[in-house]
N, CA, C and O atoms as CSV, one atom per row, in Angstrom:
chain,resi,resn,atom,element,x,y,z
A,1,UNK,N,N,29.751,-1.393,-4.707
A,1,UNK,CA,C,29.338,-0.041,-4.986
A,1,UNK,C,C,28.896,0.091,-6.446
A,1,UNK,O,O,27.831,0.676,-6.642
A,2,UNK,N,N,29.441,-0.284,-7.280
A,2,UNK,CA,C,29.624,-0.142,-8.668
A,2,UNK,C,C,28.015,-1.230,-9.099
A,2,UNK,O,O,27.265,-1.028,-10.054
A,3,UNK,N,N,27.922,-2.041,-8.328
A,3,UNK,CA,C,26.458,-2.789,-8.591
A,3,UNK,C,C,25.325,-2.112,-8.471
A,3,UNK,O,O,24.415,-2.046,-9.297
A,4,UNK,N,N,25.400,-1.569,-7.346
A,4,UNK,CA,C,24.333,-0.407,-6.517
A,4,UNK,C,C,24.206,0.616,-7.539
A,4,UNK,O,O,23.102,0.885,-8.012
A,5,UNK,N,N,25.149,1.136,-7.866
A,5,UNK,CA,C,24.897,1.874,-9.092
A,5,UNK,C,C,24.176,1.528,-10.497
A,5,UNK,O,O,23.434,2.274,-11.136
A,6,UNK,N,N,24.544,0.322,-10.791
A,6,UNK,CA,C,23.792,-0.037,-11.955
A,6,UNK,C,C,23.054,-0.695,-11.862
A,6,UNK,O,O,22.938,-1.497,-12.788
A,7,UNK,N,N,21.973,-0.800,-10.571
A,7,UNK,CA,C,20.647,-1.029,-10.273
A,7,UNK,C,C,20.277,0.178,-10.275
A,7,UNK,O,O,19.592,0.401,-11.274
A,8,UNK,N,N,20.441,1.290,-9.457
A,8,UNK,CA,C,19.761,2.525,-9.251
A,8,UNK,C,C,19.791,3.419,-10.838
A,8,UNK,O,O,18.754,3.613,-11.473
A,9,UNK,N,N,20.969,3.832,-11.246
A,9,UNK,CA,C,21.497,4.564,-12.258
A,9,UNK,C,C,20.645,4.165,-13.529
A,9,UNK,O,O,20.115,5.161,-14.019
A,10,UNK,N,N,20.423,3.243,-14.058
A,10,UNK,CA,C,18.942,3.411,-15.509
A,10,UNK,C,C,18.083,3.611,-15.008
A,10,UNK,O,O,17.461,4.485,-15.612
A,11,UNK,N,N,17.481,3.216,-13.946
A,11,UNK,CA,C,16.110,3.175,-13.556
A,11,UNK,C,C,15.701,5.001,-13.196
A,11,UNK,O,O,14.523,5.271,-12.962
A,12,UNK,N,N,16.744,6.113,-13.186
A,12,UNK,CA,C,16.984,7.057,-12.793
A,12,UNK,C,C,17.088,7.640,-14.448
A,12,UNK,O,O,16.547,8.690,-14.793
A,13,UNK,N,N,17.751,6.904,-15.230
A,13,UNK,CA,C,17.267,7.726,-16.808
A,13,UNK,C,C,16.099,7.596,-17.154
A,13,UNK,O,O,15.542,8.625,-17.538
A,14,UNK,N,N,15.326,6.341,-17.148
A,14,UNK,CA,C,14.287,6.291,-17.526
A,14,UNK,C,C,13.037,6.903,-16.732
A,14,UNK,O,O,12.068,7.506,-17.192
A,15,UNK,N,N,13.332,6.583,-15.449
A,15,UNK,CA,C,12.106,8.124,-14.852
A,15,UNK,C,C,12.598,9.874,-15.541
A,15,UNK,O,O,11.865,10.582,-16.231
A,16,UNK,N,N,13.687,10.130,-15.194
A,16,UNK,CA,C,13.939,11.244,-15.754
A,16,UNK,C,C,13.648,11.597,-17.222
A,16,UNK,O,O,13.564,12.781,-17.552
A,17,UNK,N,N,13.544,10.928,-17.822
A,17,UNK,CA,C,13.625,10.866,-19.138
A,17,UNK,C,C,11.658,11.210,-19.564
A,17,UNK,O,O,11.200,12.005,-20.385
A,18,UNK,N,N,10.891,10.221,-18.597
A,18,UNK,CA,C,9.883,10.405,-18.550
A,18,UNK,C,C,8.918,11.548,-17.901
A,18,UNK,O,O,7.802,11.968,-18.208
A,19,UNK,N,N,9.811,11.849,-16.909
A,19,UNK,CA,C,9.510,13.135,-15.721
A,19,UNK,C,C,9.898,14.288,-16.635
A,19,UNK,O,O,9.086,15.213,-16.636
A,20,UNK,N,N,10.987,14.431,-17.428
A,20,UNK,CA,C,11.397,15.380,-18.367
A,20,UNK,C,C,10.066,15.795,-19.827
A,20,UNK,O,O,9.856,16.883,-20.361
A,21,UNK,N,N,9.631,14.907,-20.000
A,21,UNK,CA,C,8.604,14.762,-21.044
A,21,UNK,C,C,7.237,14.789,-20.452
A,21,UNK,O,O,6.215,14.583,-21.107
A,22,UNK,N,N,7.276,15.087,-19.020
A,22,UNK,CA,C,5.906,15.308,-18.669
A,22,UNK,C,C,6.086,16.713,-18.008
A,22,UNK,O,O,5.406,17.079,-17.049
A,23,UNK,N,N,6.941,17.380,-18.528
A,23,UNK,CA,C,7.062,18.753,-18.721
A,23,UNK,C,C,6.720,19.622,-16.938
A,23,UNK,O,O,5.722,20.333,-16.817
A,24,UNK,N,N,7.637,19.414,-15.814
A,24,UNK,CA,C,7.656,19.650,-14.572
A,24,UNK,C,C,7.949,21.029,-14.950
A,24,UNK,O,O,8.259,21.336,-16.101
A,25,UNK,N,N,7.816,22.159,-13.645
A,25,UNK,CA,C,7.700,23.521,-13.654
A,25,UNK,C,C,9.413,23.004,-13.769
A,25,UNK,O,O,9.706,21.809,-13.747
A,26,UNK,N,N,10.218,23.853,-13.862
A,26,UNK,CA,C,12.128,24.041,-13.751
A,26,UNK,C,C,12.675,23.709,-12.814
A,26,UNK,O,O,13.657,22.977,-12.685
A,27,UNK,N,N,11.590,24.643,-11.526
A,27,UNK,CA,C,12.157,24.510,-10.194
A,27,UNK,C,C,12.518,23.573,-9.903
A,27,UNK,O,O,13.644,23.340,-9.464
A,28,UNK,N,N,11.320,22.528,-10.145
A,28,UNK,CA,C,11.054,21.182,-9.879
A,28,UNK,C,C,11.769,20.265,-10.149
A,28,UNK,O,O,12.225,19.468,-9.328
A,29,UNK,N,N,11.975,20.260,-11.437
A,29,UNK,CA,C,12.560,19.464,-12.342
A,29,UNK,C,C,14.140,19.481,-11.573
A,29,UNK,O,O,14.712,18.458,-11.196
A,30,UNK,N,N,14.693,20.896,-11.436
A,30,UNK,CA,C,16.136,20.703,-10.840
A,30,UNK,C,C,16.154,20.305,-9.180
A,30,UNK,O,O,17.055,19.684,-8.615
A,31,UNK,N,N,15.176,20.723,-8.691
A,31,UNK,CA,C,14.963,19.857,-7.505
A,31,UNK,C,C,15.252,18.841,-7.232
A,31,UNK,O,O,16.087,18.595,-6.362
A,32,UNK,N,N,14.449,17.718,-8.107
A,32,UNK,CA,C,14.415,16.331,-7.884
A,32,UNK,C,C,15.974,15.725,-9.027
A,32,UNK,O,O,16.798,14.975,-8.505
A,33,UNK,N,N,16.117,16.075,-10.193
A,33,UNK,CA,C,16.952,15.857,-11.175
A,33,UNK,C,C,18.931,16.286,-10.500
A,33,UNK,O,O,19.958,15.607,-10.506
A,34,UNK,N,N,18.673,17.470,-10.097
A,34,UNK,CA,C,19.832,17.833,-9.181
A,34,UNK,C,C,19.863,17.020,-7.577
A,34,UNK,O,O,20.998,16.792,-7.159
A,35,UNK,N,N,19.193,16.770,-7.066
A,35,UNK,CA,C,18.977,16.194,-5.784
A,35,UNK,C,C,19.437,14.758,-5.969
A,35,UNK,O,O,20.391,14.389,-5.285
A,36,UNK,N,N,18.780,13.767,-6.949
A,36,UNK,CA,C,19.129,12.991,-7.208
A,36,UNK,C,C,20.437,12.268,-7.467
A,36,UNK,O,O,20.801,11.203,-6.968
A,37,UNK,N,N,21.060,13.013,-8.309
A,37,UNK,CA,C,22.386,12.973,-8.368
A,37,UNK,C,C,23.205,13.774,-7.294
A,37,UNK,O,O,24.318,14.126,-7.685
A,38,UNK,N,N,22.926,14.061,-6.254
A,38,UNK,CA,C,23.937,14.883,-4.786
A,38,UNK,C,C,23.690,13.490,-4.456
A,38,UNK,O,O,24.705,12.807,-4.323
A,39,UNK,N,N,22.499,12.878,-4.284
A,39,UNK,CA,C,22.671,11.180,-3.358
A,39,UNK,C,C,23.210,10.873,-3.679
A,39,UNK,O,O,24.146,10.577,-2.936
A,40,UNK,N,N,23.343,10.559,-5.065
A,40,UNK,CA,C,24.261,9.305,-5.429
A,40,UNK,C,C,25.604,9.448,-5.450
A,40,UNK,O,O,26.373,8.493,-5.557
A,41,UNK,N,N,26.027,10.881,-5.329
A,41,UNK,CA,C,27.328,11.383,-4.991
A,41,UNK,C,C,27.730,10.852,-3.878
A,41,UNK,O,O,28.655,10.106,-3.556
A,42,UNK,N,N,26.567,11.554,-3.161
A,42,UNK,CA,C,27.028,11.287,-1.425
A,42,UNK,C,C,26.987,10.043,-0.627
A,42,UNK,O,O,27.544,9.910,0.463
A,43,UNK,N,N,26.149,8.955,-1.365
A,43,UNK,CA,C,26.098,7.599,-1.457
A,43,UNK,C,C,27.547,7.009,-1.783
A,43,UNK,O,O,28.090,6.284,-0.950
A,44,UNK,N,N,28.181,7.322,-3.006
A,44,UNK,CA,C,29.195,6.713,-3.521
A,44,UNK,C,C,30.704,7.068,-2.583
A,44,UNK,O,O,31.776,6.473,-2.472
A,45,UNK,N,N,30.121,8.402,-1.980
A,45,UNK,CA,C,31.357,8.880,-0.878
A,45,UNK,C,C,31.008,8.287,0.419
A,45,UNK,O,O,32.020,7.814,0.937
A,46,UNK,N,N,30.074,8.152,1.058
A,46,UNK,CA,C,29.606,7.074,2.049
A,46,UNK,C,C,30.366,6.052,1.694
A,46,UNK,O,O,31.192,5.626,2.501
A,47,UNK,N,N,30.270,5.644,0.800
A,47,UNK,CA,C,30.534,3.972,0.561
A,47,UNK,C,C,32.378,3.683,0.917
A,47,UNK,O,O,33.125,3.062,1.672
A,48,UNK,N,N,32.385,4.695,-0.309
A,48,UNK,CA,C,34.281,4.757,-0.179
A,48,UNK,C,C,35.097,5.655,1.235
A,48,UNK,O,O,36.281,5.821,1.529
A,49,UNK,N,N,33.852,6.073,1.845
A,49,UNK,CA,C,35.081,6.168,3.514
A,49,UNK,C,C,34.627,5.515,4.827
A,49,UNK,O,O,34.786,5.854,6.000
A,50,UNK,N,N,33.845,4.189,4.099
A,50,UNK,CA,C,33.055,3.354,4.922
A,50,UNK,C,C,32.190,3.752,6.212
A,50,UNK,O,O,32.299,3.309,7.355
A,51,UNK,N,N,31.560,4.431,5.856
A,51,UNK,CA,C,30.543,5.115,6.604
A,51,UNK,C,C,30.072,4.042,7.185
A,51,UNK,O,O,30.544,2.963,6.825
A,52,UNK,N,N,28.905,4.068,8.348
A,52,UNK,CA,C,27.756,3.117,8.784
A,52,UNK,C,C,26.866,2.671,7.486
A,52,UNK,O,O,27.036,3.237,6.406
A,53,UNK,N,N,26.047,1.777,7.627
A,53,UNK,CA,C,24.867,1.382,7.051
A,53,UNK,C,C,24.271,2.181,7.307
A,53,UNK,O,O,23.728,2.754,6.362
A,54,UNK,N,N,24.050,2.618,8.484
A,54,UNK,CA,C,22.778,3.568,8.371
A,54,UNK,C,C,23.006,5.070,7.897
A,54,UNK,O,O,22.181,5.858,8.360
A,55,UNK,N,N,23.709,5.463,7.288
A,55,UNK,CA,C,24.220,6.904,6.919
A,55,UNK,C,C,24.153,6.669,5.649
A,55,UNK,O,O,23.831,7.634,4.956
A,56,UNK,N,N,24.479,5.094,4.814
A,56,UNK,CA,C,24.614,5.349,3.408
A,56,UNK,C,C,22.995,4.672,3.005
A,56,UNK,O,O,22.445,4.918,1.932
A,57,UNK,N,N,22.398,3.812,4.061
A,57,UNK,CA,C,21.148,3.700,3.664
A,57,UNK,C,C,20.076,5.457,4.057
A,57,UNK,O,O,19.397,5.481,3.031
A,58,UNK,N,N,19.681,6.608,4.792
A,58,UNK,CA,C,19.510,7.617,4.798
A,58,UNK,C,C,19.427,8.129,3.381
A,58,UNK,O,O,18.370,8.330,2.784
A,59,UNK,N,N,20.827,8.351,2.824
A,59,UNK,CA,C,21.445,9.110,1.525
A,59,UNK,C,C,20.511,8.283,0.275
A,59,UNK,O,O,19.853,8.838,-0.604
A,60,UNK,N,N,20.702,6.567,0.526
A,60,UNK,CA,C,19.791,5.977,-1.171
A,60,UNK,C,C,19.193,6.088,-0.896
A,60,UNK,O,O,18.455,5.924,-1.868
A,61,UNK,N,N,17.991,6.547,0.690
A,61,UNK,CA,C,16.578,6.607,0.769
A,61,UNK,C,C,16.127,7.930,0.094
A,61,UNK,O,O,14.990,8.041,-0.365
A,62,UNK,N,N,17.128,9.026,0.038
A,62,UNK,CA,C,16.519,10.388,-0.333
A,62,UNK,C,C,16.299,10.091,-2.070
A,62,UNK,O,O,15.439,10.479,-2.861
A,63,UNK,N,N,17.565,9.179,-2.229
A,63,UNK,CA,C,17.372,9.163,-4.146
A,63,UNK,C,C,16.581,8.517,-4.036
A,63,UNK,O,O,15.585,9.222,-4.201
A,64,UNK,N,N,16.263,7.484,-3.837
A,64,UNK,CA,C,15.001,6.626,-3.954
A,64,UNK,C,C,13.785,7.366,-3.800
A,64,UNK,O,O,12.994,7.390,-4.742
A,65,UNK,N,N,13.564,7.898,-2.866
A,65,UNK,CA,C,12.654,8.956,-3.105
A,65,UNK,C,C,11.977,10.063,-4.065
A,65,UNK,O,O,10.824,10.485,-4.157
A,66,UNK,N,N,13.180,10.356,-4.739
A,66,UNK,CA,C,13.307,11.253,-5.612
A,66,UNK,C,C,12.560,10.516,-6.925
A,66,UNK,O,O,11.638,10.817,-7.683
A,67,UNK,N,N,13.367,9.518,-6.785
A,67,UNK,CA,C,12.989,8.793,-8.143
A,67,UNK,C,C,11.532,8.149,-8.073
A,67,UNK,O,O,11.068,7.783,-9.153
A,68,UNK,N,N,10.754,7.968,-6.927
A,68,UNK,CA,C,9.582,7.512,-6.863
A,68,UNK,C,C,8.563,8.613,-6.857
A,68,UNK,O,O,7.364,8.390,-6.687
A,69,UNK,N,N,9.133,9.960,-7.070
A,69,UNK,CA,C,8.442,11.103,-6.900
A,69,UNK,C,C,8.248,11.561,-8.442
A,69,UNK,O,O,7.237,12.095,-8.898
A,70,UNK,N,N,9.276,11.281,-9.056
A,70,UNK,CA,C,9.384,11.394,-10.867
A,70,UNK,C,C,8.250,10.202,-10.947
A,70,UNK,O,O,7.061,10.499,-10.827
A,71,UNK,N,N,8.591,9.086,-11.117
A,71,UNK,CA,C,7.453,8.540,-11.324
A,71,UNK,C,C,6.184,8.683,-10.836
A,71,UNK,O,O,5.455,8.670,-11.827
A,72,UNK,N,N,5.609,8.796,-9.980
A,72,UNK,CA,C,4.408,9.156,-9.763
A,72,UNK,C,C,3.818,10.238,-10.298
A,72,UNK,O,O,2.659,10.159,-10.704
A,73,UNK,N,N,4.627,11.551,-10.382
A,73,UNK,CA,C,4.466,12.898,-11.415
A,73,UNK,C,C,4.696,12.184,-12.324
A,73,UNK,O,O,3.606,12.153,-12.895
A,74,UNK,N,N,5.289,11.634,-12.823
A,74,UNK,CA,C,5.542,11.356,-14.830
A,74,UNK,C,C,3.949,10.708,-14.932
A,74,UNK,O,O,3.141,11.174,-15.736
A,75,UNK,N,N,3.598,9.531,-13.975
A,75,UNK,CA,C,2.691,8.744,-14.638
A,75,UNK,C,C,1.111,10.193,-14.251
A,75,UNK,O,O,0.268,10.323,-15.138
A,76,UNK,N,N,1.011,10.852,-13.261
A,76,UNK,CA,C,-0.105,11.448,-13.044
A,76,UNK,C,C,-0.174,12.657,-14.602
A,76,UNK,O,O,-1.087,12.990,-15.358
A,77,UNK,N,N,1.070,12.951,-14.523
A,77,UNK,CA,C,1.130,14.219,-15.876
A,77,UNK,C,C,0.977,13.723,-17.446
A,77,UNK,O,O,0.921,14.479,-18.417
A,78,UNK,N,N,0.926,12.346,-17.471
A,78,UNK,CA,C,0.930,11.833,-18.589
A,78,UNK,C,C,-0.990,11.783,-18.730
A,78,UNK,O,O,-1.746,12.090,-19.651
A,79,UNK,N,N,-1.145,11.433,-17.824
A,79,UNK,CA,C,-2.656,10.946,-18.113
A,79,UNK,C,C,-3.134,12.382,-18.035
A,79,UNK,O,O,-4.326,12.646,-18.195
């Protein structure tokens, strides 16, 4: 669990960090920025009451998502 995390978890500052500086409406920003972190909540509670695979893969697909959605806005808002 604790690995999974520190694969996902920088890669999640540094989009944010970048998604933050490409200046998203608020809504947005807490959308994806708040959303992000409920997965990884709900990921890390999946994990620890041994859920299925497929319930805790669902949950990293939404963060993963999230985070591929910052990037694509960070890199389109930059240019």
């Amino acid at each position: 669990m604790h690995r999974n995390d520190l694969e996902n978890i920088p890669a999640f500052w540094i989009t944010g960090l970048l998604f933050i500086v490409s200046a998203p409406q608020l809504w947005l920003a807490q959308l994806a920025l708040y959303g992000f972190v409920a997965a990884r909540g709900g990921h890390a509670i999946a994990y620890a009451t041994k859920q299925s695979h497929e319930i805790r893969a669902t949950i990293y697909t939404v963060g993963s998502l999230l985070v591929i959605f910052m990037a694509i806005y960070s890199t389109i808002g930059i240019l």
